[in-house]
N, C-alpha and C positions, 0 to 999 in steps of 0.2 A: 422295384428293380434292385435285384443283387443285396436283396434283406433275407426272404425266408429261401429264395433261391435265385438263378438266373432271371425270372420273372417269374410272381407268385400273383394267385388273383386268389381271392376272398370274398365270399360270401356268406350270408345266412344259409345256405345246405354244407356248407366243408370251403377246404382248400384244393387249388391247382399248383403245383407246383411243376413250373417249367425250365428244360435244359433247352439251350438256342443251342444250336451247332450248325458251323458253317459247311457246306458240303462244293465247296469249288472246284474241289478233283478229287480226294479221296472218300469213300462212303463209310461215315462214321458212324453207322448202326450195321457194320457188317458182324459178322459170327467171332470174329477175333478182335474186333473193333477197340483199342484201349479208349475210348471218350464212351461208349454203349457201358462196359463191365467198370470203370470207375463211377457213372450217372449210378449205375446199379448198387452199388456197393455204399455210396453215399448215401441214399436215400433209407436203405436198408440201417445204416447206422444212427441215421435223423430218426426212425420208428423206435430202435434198440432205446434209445437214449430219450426217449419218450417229446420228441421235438416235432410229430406230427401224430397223427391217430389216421393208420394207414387206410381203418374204411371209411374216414371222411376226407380221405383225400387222395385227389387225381394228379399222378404221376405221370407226365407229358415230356415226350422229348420232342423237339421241334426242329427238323430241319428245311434249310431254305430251298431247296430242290426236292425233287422225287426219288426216293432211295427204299432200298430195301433190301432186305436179309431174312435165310430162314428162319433163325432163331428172335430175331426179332418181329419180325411177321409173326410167329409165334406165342408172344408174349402178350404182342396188341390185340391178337385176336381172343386171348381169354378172359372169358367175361364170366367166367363163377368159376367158385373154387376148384373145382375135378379138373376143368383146364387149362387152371393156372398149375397146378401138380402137375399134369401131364409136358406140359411146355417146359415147366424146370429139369424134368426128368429126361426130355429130349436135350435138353443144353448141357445137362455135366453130361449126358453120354455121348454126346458131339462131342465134348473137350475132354472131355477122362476118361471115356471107356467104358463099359460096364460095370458094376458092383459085382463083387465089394473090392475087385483091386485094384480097380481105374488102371488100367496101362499106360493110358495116353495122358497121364498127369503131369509126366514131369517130362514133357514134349512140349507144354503148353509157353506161351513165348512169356522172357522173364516180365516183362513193362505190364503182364496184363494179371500175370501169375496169382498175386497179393489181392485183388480184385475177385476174381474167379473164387477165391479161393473163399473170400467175404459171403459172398452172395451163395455155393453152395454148400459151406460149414455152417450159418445161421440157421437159427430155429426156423424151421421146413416149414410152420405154418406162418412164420411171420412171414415169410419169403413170398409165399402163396398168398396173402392178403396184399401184399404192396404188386405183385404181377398181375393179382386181377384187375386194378386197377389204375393198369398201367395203358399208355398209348402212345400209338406215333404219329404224327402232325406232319408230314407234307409239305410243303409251300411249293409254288409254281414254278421256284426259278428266280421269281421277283418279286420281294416283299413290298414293295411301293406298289407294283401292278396289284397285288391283292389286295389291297387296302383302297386302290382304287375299285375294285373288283366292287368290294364290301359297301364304300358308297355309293355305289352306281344302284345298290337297290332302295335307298333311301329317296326322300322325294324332295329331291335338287335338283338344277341345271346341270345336266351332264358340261355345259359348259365352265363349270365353276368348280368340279371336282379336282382337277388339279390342285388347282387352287387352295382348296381348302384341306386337302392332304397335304402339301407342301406346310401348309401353316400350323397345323396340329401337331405333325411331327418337332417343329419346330418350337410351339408354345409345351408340349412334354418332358423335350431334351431342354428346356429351359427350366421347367419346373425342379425336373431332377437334379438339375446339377447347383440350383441355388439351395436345395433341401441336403445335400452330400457338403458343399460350399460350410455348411453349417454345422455339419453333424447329426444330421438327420438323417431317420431313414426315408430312401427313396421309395415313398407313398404317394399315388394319388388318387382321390377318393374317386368312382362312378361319377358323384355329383360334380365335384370340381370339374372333371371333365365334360359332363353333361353341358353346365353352366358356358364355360370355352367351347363349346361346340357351336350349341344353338348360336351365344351370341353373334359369333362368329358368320353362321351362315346366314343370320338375320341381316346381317351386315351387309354381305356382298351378293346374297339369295332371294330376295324378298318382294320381287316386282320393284324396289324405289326408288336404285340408286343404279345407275350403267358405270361399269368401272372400266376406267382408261388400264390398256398398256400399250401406249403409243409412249414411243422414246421422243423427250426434249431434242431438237434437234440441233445439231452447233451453230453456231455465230457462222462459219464457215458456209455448212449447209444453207443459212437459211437467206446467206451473203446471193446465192444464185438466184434469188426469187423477187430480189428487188426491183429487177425490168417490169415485173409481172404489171397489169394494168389494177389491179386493188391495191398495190403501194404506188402506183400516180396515183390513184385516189385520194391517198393519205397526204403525198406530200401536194396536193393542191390546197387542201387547207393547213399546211405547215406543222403536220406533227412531223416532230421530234425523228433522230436516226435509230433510237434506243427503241420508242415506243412501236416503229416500222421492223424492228428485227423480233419485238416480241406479234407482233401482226401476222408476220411470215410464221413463226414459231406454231402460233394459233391454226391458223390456215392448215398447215401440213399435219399436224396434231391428228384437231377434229375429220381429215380426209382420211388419216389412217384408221380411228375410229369408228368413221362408216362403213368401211371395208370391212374389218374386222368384226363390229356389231353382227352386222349383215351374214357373213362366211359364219358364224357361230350360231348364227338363230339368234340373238339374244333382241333382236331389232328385226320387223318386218321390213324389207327395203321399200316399199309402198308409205312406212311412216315416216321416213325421208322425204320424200315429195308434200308431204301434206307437213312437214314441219319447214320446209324453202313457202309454202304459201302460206303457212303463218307468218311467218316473219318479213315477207316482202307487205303485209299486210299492215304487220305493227310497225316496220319502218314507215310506210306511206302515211298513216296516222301520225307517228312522230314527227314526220317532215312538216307535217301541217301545224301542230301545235308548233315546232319551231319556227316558223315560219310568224307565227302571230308575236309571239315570246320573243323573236329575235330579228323581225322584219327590217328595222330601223338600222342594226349595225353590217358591218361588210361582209361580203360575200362568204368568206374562209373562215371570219368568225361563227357566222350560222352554220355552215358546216362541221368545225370543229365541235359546235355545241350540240347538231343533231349525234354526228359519230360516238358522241363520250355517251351520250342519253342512250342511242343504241348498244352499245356496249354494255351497257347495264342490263339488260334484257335478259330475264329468265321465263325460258320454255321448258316444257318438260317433250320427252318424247314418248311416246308411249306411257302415259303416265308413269315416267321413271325421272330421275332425277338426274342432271351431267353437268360432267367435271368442269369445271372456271374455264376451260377452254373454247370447248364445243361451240357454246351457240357461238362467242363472239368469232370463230372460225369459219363457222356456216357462212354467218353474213360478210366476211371476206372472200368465200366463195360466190356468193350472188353478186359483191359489185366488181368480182373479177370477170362475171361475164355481165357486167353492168347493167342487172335486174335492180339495182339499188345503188343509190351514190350516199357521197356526204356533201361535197361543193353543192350550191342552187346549179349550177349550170356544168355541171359531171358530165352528162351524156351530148352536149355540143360540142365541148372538148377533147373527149376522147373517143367520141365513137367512133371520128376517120381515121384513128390510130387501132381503133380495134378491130376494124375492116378491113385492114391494110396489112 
């Protein structure tokens, strides 16, 4: 970035050397265009001054919409010498007229004049090497859409593409600005980027791991949910106001989560049901070893001891892996329709209030 040019890429066959141009209202590859005849001029100076070797290198202007021009339509389309000569010789005689008087020379507007004047006073064949390999680059309109565009062919979850576009862009503009930060050129190798890539989608791509974006909800929000019948649950064996507001927290979480799983693909809603009878399974197991383990002390205490022991419960769903939230959220959804309790005596207590 903004080393060999606007953005330059490298390779083992030559260079690309790229002009970005914005195109939000005016079309800056037109015929008269001053950012077209200064890209031109510059480049041609970079060859004069021996700072590229124009037939190993691709001269690219890039813009972020769809634009066009005759003379530059012209230019892109010549791809061997004879029409990259013919395209120059249509451009000074669009701007100057015919040979050898040019009429139209000194009509030409001043901003562009010194320019024009670079590109068709140089040596004709240098001219004609940097035209042939020149081109114009397109964008849709939206550079984030094509970038999305460009992952969509690679073999990810179309759910995650966002995702990992937003993050690349942002691990780059990070690179770059700690390598400039420094005095560095702004370089970043294929590999470096390879490396950020993969990790990256190993990370949030890879069957192992379901990533939340359900929002923490507020003390406020989660203040409404404390009627709910899984915090009676709670406070029948006495936890805590603190530990009942992160319960709610959990609950609404893991609910958005299933939604959301679900609506994206990324979760069969079939492996919801069969992940509610895993765990009404592991609780009925646990109720029973607490029960041996904690027979002897009070009611609330055996409860409190199965709850925290449930809590700890890792399931996977679909063989993927989820967030600290989820499961212990699940199981505040089953004993909110009191498929599972923590008190010994949950369901004579509260099921005439759940009927009701």
């Amino acid at each position: 970035m903004e080393y060999l040019d606007d953005v330059a890429q490298e390779d083992p066959e030559g260079v690309k050397l790229g002009q970005s141009k914005s195109a939000r209202t005016a079309n800056p590859v037109a015929d008269r265009a001053k950012s077209l005849w200064k890209t031109l001029s510059n480049w041609i100076t970079l060859a004069e001054e021996g700072g590229c070797d124009p037939d190993r290198t691709v001269f690219e202007m890039y813009v972020s919409r769809p634009v066009s021009g005759t003379l530059v339509d012209a230019f892109s389309a010549a791809t061997t010498l004879d029409a990259s000569q013919a395209a120059i010789l249509m451009a000074r005689t669009t701007l100057w007229g015919e040979a050898p008087k040019y009429p139209l020379r000194s009509a030409v507007a001043t901003e562009i004049t010194h320019y024009v004047g670079k590109v068709f006073d140089a040596d004709p064949e240098l001219v004609t090497r940097v035209i042939k390999n020149f081109t114009l680059t397109c964008a849709s309109g939206s550079p984030q859409a094509d970038v999305i565009a460009i992952l969509k062919t690679h073999p990810i979850s179309h759910s995650r593409i966002r995702d990992i576009a937003d993050h690349m862009s942002g691990v780059v503009k990070n690179r770059i600005d700690e390598l400039l930060e420094v005095g560095k050129p702004a370089i970043v190798t294929s590999d470096e980027f390879h490396t950020w890539y993969t990790a990256y989608v190993q990370k949030i791509d890879r069957d192992t791991v379901l990533q939340s974006h359900a929002k923490r909800p507020s003390d406020q929000e989660t203040e409404v949910y404390l009627p709910r019948v899984f915090v009676q649950q709670l406070d029948m064996i006495g936890l805590p106001f603190e530990d009942k507001l992160e319960a709610v927290s959990d609950y609404l979480m893991a609910a958005a989560d299933r939604t959301a799983w679900a609506a994206s693909g990324d979760v069969d809603p079939t492996s919801f049901d069969e992940l509610d009878v895993n765990l009404k399974r592991r609780w009925k197991n646990k109720r029973l070893a607490c029960k041996v383990a904690h027979g002897d002390k009070c009611l609330d205490v055996q409860g409190l001891a199965l709850y925290a022991d449930c809590m700890d419960l890792t399931v996977a769903v679909q063989q993927k892996e989820t967030p600290d939230h989820f499961i212990p959220g699940c199981l505040h959804r089953l004993a909110d329709d009191l498929l599972i309790g923590w008190h010994p005596e949950f369901a004579v207590q509260l099921r005439p209030k759940k009927a009701a």
